[in-house]
N, C-alpha and C positions, 0 to 999 in steps of 0.2 A: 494443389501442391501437397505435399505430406505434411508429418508432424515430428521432421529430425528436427534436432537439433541446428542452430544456425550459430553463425560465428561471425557475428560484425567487427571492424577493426577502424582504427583512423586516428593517421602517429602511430605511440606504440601504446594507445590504448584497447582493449580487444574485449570484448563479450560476449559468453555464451549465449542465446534465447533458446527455452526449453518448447518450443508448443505442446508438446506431447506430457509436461509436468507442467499442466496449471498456467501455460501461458508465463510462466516464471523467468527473472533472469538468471541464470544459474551462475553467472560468476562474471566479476569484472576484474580484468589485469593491466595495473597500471606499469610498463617495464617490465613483466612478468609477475610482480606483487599480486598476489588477489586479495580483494577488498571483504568477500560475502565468504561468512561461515559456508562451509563445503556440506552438502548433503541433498536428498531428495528433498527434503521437506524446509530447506533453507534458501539460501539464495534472496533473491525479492521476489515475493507473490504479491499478484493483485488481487486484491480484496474485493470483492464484487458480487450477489447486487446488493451487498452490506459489509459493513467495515465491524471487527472487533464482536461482542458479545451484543445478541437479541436475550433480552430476559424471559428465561423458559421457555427460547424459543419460538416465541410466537407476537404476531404483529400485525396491525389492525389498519385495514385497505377499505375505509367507507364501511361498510356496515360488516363487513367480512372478516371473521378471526382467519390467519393461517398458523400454521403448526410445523417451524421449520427441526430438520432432525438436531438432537441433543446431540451435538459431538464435542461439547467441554460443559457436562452436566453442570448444573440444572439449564444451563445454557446453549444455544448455537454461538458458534464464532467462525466468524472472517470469511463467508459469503460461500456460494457451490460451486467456485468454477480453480481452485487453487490444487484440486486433483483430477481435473477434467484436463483431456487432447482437444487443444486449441486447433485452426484451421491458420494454416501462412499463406494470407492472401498474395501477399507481395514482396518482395526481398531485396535487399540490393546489397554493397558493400559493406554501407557504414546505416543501412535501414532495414527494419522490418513490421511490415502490418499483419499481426492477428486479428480473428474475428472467432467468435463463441456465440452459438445461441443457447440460449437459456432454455433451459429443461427443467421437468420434476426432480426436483421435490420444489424448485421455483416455480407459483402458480400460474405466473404471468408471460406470455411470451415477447422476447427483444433481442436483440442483437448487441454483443460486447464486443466493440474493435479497439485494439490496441496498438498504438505507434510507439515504435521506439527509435530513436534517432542517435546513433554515439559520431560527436568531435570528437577532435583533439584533447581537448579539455572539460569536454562535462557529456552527459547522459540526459537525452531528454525522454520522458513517459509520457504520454497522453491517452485517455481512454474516455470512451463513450459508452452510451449505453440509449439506443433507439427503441420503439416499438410502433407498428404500423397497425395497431389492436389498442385494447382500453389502457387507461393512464394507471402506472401504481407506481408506491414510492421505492428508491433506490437509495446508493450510496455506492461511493466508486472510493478508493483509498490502494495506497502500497506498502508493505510488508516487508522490509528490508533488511537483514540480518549483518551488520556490519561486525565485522572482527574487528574484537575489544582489542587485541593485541597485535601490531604487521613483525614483528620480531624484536621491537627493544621495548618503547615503555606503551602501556594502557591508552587508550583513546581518551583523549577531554572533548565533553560537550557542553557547549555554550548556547545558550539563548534566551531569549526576554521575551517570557511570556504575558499577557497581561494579564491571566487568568489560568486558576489551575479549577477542575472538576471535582470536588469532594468524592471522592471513592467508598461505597460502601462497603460492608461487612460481604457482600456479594459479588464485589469487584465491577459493580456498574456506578456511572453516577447519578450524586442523591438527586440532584436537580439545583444546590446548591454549587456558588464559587467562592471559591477559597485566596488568598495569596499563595503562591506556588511556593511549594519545600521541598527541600533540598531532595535527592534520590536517597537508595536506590527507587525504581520509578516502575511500575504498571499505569500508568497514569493518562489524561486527558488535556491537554493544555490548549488558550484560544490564544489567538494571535491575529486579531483582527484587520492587521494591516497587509496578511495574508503569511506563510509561514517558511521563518526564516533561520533554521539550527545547523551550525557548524561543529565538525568532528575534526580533532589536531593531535593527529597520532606526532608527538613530539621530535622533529629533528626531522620528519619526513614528508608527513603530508598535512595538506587541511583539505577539506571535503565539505560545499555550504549546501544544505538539504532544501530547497526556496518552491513555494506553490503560490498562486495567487488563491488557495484556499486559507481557511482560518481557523484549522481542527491541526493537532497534532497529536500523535498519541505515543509517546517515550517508554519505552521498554528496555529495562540495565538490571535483571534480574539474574540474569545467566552468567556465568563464567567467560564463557568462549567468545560471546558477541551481544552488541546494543543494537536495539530496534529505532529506528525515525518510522513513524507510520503519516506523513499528511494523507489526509482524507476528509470527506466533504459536510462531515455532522459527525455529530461524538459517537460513542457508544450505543447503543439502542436507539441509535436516532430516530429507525425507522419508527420507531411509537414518539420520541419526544422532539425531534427534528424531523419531520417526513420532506424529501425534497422527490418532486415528481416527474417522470419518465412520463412526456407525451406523443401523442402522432404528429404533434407540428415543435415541440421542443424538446430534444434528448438531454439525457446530463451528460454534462464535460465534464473533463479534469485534469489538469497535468501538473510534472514536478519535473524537478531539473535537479541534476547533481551536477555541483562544478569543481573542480578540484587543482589544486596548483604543489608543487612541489618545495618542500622547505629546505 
């Protein structure tokens, strides 16, 4: 199949899927409302086969350094596949399966498949990531660009983390947890009962962000929209969290957006 664009619908909820942009969701309308800051480089991307900032870049597979490209100096961020044409295995009304294989400048080869599923009432993600070659470490996470504003007041978000990531002078964490403080937020939060952040644009909507993962990563720096990133290990994990991609166990991960009308 190609890599247009696709339009799932069900009720009168409707979503773009971009394959050809990163495997991204380029926009969700609830009633016509759209939820996701508008643009190429917005929407929800997946993060893949690393979530958020590699420090300098580079990260350690058994005795192997690699050397990913700096594209938010001194650092890499948010994985190689969020400007790559994905491939639409499968499609349906209210579904669609992408798949991506992994290339250079990623040293290892695997396969990234992505389901998306829209009800009535919520969005479900799921992504994997296999390889039928040697084992390296991963990390799968989503990149969601929610509009701070749908036309009257600001978004509030709510959630109880049990843990925030001390952020350093470099924007990674120290390795230290902190009690979580207030925003605005670049930040890392754990939530080990897996994670669970609600947005309440007031008088309109609530939208609950829910992963049986335990990483969150909150982003409210911007004017226009706030980030819910769950994803499978913090920051840099692949060096301080490594979780491994093998030929008999690939990494999972899904999230769910659920949403009700106020």
């Amino acid at each position: 199949m190609s890599n247009e664009d696709i339009t799932l619908t069900a009720g009168d909820a409707e979503v773009t899927v971009q394959p050809g942009n990163g495997g991204r969701v380029g926009g969700l309308r609830l009633g016509g409302v759209e939820l996701l800051r508008q643009g190429k480089r917005f929407g929800c991307f997946p993060m893949v086969p690393w979530c958020g900032r590699i420090r300098e870049g580079r990260f350690r597979d058994g005795a192997a350094v690699h050397q990913m490209p700096l594209n938010a100096p001194p650092h890499a961020i948010h994985g190689t596949v969020r400007d790559a044409a994905w491939r639409t295995a499968r499609r349906s009304a209210d579904e669609a399966v992408l798949t991506y294989d992994l290339v250079d400048p990623w040293p290892c080869p695997g396969r990234v498949t992505q389901v998306l599923t829209l009800a009535e009432d919520a969005l479900t993600l799921t992504m994997s990531v296999e390889t039928y070659a040697s084992s390296f470490p991963a990390q799968i996470g989503w990149h969601p660009w929610f509009n701070r504003n749908l036309g009257a007041q600001d978004v509030r978000i709510d959630f109880a983390p049990a843990w925030q990531e001390e952020r350093g002078d470099d924007h990674l964490p120290t390795g230290n947890r902190i009690d979580p403080k207030p925003g605005p937020w670049d930040d890392c939060f754990g939530m080990p009962d897996g994670v669970d952040v609600t947005l309440t644009w007031p008088g309109q909507l609530e939208l609950r962000v829910t992963s049986p993962e335990q990483w969150v990563v909150l982003y409210d720096e911007q004017a226009e929209a706030v980030c819910v990133e769950p994803q499978t290990g913090p920051p840099d994990g692949l060096n301080t969290l490594p979780r491994l991609v093998t030929p008999l166990e690939p990494l999972e991960a899904t999230t769910t957006w659920t949403w009700r009308r106020l």
